[in-house]
N, C-alpha and C positions, 0 to 999 in steps of 0.2 A: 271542757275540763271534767264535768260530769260524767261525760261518756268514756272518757279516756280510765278513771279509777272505775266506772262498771266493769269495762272491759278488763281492767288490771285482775277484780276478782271475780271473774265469767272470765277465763278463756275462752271457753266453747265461743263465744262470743267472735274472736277473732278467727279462729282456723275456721269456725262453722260458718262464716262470709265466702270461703273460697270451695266449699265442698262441693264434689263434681262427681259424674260418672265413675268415672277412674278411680277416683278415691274410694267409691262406694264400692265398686269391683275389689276392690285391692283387700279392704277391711271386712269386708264381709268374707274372702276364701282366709283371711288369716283368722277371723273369729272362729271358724268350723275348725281349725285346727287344732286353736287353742281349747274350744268347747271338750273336743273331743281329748284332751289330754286331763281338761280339767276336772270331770265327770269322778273318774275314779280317784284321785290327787285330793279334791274337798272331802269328798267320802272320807278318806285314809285319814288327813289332819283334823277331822273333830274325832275321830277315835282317838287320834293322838293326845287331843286338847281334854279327852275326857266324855264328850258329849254326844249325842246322837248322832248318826252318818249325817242326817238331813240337814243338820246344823250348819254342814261342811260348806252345803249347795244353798242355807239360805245368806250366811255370808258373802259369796259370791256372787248376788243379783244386785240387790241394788246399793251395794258398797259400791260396785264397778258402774253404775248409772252417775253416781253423786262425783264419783273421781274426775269419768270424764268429763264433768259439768264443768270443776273449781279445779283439776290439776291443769301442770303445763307439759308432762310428759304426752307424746303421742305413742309410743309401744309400751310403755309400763301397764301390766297385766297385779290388777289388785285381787286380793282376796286371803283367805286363809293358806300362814306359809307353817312349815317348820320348827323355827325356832320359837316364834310367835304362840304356836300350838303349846310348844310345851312350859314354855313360861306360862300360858294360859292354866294349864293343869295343875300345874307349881304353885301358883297362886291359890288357883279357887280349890285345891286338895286340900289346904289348911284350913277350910272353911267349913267345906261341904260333902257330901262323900258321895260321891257319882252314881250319876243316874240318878238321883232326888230334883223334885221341884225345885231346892233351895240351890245346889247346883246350878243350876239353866240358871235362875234368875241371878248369881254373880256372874257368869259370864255372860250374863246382858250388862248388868252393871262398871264389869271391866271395862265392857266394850262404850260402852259411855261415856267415863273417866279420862282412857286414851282418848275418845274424840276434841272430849273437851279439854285436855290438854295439849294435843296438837293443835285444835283452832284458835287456843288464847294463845298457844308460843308465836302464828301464823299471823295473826292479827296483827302482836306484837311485835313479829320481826325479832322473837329469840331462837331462832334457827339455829343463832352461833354456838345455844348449852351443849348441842350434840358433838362440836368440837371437843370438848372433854373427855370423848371418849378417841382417846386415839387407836390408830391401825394396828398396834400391837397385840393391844386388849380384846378388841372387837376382831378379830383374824383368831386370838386365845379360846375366845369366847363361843366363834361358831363351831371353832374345830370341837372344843370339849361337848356343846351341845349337840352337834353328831350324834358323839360316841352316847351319850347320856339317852336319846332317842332312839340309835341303832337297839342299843341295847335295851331298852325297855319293852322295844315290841319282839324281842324273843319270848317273849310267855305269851303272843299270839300263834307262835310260831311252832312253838310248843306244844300249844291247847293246854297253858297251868292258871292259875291263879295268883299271879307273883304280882308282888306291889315296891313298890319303892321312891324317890327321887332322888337320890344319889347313886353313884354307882357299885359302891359298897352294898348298899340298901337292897339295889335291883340284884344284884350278883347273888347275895346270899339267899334273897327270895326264892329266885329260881332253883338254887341247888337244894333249899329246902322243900321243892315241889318237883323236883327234879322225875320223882317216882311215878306222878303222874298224869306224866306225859302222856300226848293222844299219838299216837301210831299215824294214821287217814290227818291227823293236822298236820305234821311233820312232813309229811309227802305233800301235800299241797302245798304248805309254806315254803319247803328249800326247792321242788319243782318251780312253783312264781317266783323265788326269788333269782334261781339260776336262769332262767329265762325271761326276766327283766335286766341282769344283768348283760346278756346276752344282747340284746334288743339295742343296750344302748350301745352296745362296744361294734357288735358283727351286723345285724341285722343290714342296714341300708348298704353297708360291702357289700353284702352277695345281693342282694336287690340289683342293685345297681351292675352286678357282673352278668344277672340274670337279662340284661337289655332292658329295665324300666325307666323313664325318665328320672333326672334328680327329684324332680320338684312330686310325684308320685308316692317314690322313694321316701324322699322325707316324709310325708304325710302318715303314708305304713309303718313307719318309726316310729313317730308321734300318736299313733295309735295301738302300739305294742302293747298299753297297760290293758288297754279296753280288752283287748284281745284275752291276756290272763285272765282276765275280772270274766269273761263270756263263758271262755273255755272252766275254770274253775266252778263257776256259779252252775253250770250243766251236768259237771259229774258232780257236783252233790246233791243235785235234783234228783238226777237219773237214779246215781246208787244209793239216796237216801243218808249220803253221809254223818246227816245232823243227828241220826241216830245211833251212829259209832259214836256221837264225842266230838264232832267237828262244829267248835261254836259255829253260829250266821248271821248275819247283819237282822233279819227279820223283819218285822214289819215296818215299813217305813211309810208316813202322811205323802199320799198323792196332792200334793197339794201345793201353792203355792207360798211364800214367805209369809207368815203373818204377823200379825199387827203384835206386839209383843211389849214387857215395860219391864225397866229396868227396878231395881229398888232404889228410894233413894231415901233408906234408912244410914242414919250418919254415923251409926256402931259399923254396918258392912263398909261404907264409903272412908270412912278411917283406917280398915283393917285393910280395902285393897288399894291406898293412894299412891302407895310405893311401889309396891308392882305395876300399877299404872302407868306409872311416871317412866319406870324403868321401859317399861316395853313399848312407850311411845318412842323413846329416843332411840333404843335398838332398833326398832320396825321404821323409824325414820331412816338413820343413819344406811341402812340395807337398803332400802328404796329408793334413797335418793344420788345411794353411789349408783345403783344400774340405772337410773332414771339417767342421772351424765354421762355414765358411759354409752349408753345408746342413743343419747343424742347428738354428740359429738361425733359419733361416726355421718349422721345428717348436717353435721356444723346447725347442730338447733338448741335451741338456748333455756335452759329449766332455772326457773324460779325458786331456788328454797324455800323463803315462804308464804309464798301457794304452796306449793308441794305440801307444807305443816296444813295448812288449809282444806288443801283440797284428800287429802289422811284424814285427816278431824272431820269432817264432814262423811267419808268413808265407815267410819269406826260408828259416829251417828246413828248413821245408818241401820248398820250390825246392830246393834243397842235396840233399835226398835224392830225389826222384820226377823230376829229369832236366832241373831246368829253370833257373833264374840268377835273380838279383836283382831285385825287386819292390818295389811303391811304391801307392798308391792312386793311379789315375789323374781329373785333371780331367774328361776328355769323358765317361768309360765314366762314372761317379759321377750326373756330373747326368742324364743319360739316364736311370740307374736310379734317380734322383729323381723327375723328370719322370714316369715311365712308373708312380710309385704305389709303390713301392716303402716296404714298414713296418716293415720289422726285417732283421739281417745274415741271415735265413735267404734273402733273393733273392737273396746271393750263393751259397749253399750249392745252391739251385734251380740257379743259372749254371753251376754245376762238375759238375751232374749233366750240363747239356743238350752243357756243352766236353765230356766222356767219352764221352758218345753219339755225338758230331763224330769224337772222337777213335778212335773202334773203327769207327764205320760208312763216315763219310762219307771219310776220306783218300786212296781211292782214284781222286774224282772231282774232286782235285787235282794228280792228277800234271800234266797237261798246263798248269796254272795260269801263265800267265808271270810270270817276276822283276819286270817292267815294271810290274804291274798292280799288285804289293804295294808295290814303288817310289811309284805312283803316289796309292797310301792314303795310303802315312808323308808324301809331302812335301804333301798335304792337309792334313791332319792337324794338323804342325807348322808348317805359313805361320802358323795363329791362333794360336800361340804368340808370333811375332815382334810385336815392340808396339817401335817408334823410337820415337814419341811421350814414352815414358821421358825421351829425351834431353833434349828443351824442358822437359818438364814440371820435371826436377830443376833446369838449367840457371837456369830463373825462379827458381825456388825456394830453392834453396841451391847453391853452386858446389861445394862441397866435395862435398854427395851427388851432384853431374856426375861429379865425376873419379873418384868410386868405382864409378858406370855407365860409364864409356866406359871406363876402364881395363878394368873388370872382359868386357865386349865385347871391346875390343882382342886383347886378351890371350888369351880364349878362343877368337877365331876367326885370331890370327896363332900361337898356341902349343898349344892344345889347349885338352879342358875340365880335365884335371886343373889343369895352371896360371892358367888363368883362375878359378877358383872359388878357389884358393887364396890368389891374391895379391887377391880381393875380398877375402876375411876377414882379410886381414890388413893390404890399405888401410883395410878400415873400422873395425878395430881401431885403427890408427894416428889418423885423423882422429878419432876418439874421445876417443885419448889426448891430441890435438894440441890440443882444441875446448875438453876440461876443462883443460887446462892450462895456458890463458887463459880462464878464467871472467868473462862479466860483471861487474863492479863497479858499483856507483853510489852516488855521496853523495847523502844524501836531506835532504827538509828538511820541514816539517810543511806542508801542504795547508791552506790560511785557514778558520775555522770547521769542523774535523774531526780526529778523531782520527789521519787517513791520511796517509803517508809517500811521496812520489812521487822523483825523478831532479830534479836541480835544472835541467839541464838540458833538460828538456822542460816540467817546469809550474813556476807560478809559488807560488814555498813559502817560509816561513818557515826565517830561519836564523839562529845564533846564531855568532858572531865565533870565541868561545873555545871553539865545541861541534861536533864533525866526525860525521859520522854515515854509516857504510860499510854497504853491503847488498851484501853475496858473492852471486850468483844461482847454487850448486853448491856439491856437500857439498864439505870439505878431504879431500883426501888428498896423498900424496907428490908427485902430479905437479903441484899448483899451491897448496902449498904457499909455497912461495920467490916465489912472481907474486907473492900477497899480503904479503908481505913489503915486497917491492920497493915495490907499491903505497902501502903508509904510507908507509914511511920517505920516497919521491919528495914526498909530499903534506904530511908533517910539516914537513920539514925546514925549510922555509924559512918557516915559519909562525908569527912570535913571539907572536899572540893566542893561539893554540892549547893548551888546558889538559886537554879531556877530548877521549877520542875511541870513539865508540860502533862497535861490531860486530854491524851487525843482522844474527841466525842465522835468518833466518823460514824461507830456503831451504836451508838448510845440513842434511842427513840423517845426515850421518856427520863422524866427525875421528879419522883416523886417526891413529897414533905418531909418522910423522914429520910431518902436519900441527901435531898437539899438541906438538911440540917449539918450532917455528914459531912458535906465538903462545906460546907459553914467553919466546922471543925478542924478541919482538915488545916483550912486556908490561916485560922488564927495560932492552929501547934507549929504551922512552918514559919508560919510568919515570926513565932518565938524563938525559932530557931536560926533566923537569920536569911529565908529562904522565901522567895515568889513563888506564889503559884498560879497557873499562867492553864487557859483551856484553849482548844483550835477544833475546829471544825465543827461545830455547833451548829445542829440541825434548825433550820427554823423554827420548827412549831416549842420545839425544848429553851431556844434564847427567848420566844414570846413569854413561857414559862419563868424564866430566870429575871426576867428584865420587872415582872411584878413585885417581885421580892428584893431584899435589900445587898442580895448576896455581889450582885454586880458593884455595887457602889462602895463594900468592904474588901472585894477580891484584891489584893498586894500587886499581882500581876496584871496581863491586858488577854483580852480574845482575839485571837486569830482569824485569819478566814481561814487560813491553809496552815497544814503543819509544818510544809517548805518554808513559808515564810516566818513562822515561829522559828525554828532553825534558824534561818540566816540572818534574822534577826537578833537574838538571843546569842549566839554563836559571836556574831560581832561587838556586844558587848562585851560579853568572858573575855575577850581576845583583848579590847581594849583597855580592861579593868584589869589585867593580868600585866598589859606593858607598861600601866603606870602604876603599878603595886613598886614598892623599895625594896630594890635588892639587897 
């Protein structure tokens, strides 16, 4: 038993019992792929995030050691993504002001707070809070923060000095710095940037029309950034660009992660708990959709929370060797899918090949320009932006529109903290708003069959004296009093009316004050001259009912079936009608 709960939290534990040759072949050529796509991608998101390039690469070592210790994904590729980056910035910009000591030390502090509130949700087994963000919001959310990133590294782009987090903010910046603009930035930046885009769309086509193998191919693909980052980083060496005006990455520590401490002053840890909080369950919710999608194509089975677990101990990580807030990212993931990858040891391969990067290679990025990592991230994040959302929900449901375009609006005219915020809590509302007008329908028996349909769409059987309600949603307090309203509107004026049924088929729960409700319900008909009668009553909901007094005052009887309520019911009217005095 002991060994079964180690192993529950140690996966490594399990896969690393069967690891073999092949495996190790497999994971090691998909590490190099990944490595290499990774190099310039970390660099790029702690510029984004605000913080030194190095930052990018020490995030990426031993967040991705700790992952594959305590996750249960075998291709999820952890490290610094995106949107993560820029909610990182978003956060510690109200703080600190980049590039300060005090800067670095909240985003070790962030990266703290997520761990340790992924590893208490993972403990806990509250995986389900991330549920509250639904597809709507979160699909709103990535698309706005896109554009909110696209847009922000055009003043690398540029070579201006434009600041902002909204996109109001960023727009006007730049138009106010519009003047001056670098000439030598500009050509470098829309050069990388049309030649990354390039890279992902044509590149492996004519590769591949060239006679090179697929698998070749793809790798030269996955190498396209490198390729910009080489080529750019040389002609600013060569022609000395830095002294036109072309920022450059500069000096960056040869070095490996180090030892690092977050604060744990409780002014800073009050002011970032909610960003915190916020960017665990984003960075959750993102990782652990690709974490199932790509195991499901393996039929392999991910653990939510591990997953919280083995994040939280990720994020840890970050918090002490130098580097901020972490998430499994989409691109890096399926790359190290794609590329064979068979257990979380490719990521462990990955962190060796970042360290190598990290000690040997830093110095053959000093002259790297800002433009060029600008020109990755806003690659990068355009295929994140999906409008198409808009119609799609729009058709679909109006309610799931307003919780998309709000949830946009909102993120790109106030920020991401507020935009993700007021999603969960529009989609909280429309929730509450949706159940608290539940479907109704009187049903009436379907000709020849046992089946119960909407009298208003098929053509059913109905009995005068016999009314028959079907709730589609459990009761509880918020639509409670609907159904209330609904009899009594429907009774009242009904002098045939004798019995009236409550088909439960759909009903899951009834909560205290719904069961007060038909408390109510069952003594106004009962003054009125009328039973009232329930059928199909889920187990777990009569275990509920049969505690309480309600069964023991109910006028009428419970069914199993609403057939036999019917033909039951039916057969008294009929009989209570032929001896009624004519």
């Amino acid at each position: 038993m002991f060994s079964s709960a180690f192993r529950r939290y140690l996966p490594v534990l399990t896969w690393g019992r069967n690891y073999n040759k092949d495996s190790f072949s497999n994971d090691m050529i998909a590490a190099v792929i990944v490595t290499i796509m990774l190099i310039p991608q970390s660099l790029a998101y702690a510029l984004l995030a605000g913080l030194p390039p190095e930052a990018g690469l020490y995030a990426s070592i031993l967040p991705i050691i700790l992952y594959a210790i305590f996750g249960t994904s075998r291709a999820l590729a952890v490290g610094p993504v995106a949107v993560v980056s820029l909610m990182t910035a978003a956060a510690i910009g109200q703080i600190a002001d980049s590039g300060t000591a005090g800067y670095a030390i909240a985003a070790l502090t962030l990266a703290m707070l997520s761990g340790g509130i992924l590893l208490l949700m993972g403990v806990f087994k509250l995986g389900f809070l991330a549920n509250f963000l639904s597809h709507p919001v979160i699909a709103g959310f990535i698309t706005a923060s896109g554009v909110l990133i696209a847009s922000s590294q055009l003043k690398h782009i540029l070579g201006v000095d434009a600041k902002g987090h909204t996109l109001v903010e960023i727009v006007f910046s730049i138009w106010e710095h519009l003047g001056e603009a670098n000439l030598a930035t500009i050509l470098i930046g829309v050069s990388a940037t049309l030649f990354l885009f390039w890279v992902r769309k044509g590149m492996k086509p004519m590769l591949l029309s060239m006679g090179l193998k697929p698998r070749l191919a793809d790798v030269l693909t996955k190498a396209g950034p490198v390729a910009a980052v080489v080529v750019t980083t040389a002609v600013t060496w060569i022609f000395g660009l830095e002294q036109a005006g072309v920022k450059i990455v500069g000096a960056v520590p040869q070095s490996l992660p180090p030892l690092s401490m977050p604060s744990f002053s409780s002014e800073l840890i009050g002011a970032l708990f909610i960003p915190a909080l916020l960017i665990s369950i984003i960075g959750f919710v993102e990782s652990v959709s690709v974490a199932q999608t790509l195991a499901a194509k393996k039929r392999q089975r991910i653990d939510p929370d591990q997953e919280l677990i083995g994040l939280g101990a990720a994020n840890l990580g970050a918090a002490f060797t130098g580097g901020y807030p972490v998430t499994g990212g989409f691109a890096r993931s399926v790359v190290n899918f794609d590329a064979g990858a068979e257990t979380p040891a490719a990521g462990a391969y990955t962190a060796v090949g970042l360290a190598i990067a990290a000690v040997s290679l830093t110095p053959l990025i000093f002259f790297l320009p800002k433009a060029t990592l600008a020109a990755t991230i806003i690659v990068a994040v355009l295929s994140l932006v999906d409008f198409s959302i808009l119609k799609h929900s729009w058709s679909y449901s109006k309610s799931d529109f307003s919780a998309v375009a709000a949830t946009i609006l909102l993120t790109l005219g106030f920020g991401v903290e507020t935009g993700v915020s007021a999603g969960v809590i529009l989609s909280i509302g429309l929730y509450l708003y949706k159940t608290s007008r539940p479907h109704i329908a009187e049903v009436g028996l379907v000709p020849g069959t046992e089946h119960f349909r909407n009298v208003n769409r098929h053509d059913v059987l109905t009995t005068p004296e016999l009314l028959t309600i079907r709730i589609d949603e459990s009761l509880y307090f918020a639509n409670a009093r609907f159904l209330e309203d609904y009899i009594y509107d429907r009774a009242v004026d009904d002098e045939h009316l004798k019995h009236v049924v409550l088909q439960c088929s759909a009903v899951n729960e009834v909560d205290l004050s719904a069961l007060e409700s038909l408390e109510a319900i069952n003594h106004r008909l009962q003054d009125a001259g009328i039973s009232l009668h329930l059928s199909e009553v889920k187990g777990p909901v009569m275990d509920r009912l049969q505690r309480s007094h309600f069964l023991d005052e109910l006028t009428g009887k419970v069914f199993l079936s609403q057939y036999q309520a019917q033909e039951e019911l039916a057969s008294v009217c009929t009989r209570q009608t032929a001896q009624a005095p004519a």
